[in-house]
N, C-alpha and C positions, 0 to 999 in steps of 0.2 A: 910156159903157157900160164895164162893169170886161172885165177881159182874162182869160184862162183864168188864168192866173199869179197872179191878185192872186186870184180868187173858189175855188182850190185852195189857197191860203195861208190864206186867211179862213175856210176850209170846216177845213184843219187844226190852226187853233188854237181850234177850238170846244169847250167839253164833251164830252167823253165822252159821253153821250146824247145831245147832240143831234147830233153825227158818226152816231149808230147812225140817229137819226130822219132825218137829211138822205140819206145812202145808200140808208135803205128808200124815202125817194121819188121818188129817182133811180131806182132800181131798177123802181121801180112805174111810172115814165114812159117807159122803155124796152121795156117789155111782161113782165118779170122776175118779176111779181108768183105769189103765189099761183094767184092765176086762170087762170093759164099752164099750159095742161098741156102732157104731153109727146109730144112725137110717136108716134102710131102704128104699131106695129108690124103688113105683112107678114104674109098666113100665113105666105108662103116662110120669111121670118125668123122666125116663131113656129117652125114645121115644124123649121128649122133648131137652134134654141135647145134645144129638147126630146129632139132626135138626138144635140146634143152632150153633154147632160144625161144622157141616159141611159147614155152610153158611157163617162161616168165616172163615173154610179153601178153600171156593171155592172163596172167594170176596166179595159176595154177602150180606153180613149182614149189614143191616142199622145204623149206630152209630148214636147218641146223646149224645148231650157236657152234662156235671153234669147240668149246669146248666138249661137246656128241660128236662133232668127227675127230676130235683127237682121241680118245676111250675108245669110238671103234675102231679107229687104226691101228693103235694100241693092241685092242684084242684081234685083229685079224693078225698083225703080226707077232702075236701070242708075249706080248709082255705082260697082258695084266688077265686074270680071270674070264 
C-alpha cells in the first residue's frame, strides 16, 4: 500500500486537470460536495442578524477598530489583564 508521502507526490505532479478532478473528489468523499448545505440558522441568530442589520442601516451601530476587539478577545479569553 502507497504511503501518504508518495500518493501527495503523485497527486502533485499530475495535470492540471486532473489535480482539479482528483480534489473535487476528494472533496466530494468528505461530504464537501454541492449537496452540502449549510447549517441552519436560529431565529435567535436570525432575530439577531436583522437587529444588527438594521442598526447599521439606520446609523446607529457602534463600531470598534480591530484593534478594541482583539484586547477584548484577548481578555475575555484571559490572555492579557
Amino acid at each position: 500500500m502507497a504511503t501518504y508521502a508518495e500518493i501527495l507526490n503523485a497527486a502533485l505532479n499530475l495535470p492540471l486537470q486532473e489535480r482539479e478532478e482528483l480534489a473535487e473528489t476528494l472533496w466530494q468523499s468528505v461530504g464537501g460536495g454541492a449537496a452540502t448545505q449549510p447549517p441552519t440558522l436560529s431565529t435567535a441568530w436570525k432575530n439577531e442578524l436583522a437587529r444588527r442589520s438594521a442598526e447599521i442601516d439606520a446609523g446607529t451601530a457602534k463600531y470598534v477598530t480591530y484593534e478594541q476587539m482583539r484586547d477584548r478577545a484577548r481578555r475575555a479569553a484571559g490572555y492579557d489583564g
